[in-house]
C-alpha positions in Angstrom: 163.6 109.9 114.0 159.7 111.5 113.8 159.0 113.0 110.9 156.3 115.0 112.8 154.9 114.9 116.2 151.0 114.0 117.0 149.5 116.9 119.5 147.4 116.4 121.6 144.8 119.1 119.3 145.9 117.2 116.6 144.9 113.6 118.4 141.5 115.3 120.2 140.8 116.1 116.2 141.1 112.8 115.2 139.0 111.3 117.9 136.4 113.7 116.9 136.5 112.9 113.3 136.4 109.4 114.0 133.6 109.7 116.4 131.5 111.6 113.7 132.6 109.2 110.7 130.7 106.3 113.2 127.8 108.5 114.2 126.9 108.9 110.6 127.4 105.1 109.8 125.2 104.2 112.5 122.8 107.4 111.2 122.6 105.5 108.0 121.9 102.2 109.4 118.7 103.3 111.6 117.6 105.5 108.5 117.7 102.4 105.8 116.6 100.2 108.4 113.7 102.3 108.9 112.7 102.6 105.2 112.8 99.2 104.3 110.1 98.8 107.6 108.2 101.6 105.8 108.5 100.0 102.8 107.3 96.7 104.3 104.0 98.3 106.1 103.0 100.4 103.0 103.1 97.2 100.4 101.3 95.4 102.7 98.4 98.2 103.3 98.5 98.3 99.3 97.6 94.7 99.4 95.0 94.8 101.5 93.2 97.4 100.0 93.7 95.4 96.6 91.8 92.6 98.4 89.1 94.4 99.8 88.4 96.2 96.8 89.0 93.2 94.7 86.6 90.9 96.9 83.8 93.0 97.8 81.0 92.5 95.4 78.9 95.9 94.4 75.2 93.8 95.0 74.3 90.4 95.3 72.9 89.0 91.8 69.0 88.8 91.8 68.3 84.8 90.2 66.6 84.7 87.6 62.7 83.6 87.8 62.4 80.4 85.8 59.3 80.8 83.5 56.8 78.1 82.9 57.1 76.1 79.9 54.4 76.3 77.4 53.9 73.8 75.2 54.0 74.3 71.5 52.7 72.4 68.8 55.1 70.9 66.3 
């Protein structure tokens, strides 16, 4: 004894909500998938540019001319 019959709009509805409910899971995978790769890249630029500007002196440090030693009395 069926309580109520499946149509075949009814089953065609279905299908398409079920095909749509997949589509977005998959949507959602590519999308995260993609942010953690952006993610990724941009920490990794940030840490470069840290080194560089980390690394990169302004000028080289002139040395210091040693004078000569005078002697004193004492």
């Amino acid at each position: 004894m069926a309580i109520a019959k499946l149509t075949g709009q009814g089953l065609t509805a279905i299908a398409l909500s079920v095909g749509l409910l997949w589509g977005c899971i998959i949507g959602e995978r590519l999308i995260v998938q993609h942010a953690n790769v952006e993610t990724t890249r941009t920490l990794r630029e940030l840490r470069l540019l840290r080194q560089q500007r980390d690394s990169a002196p302004v000028a080289v440090p002139v040395r210091a001319i040693p004078r000569p030693v005078k002697p004193a009395l004492g």
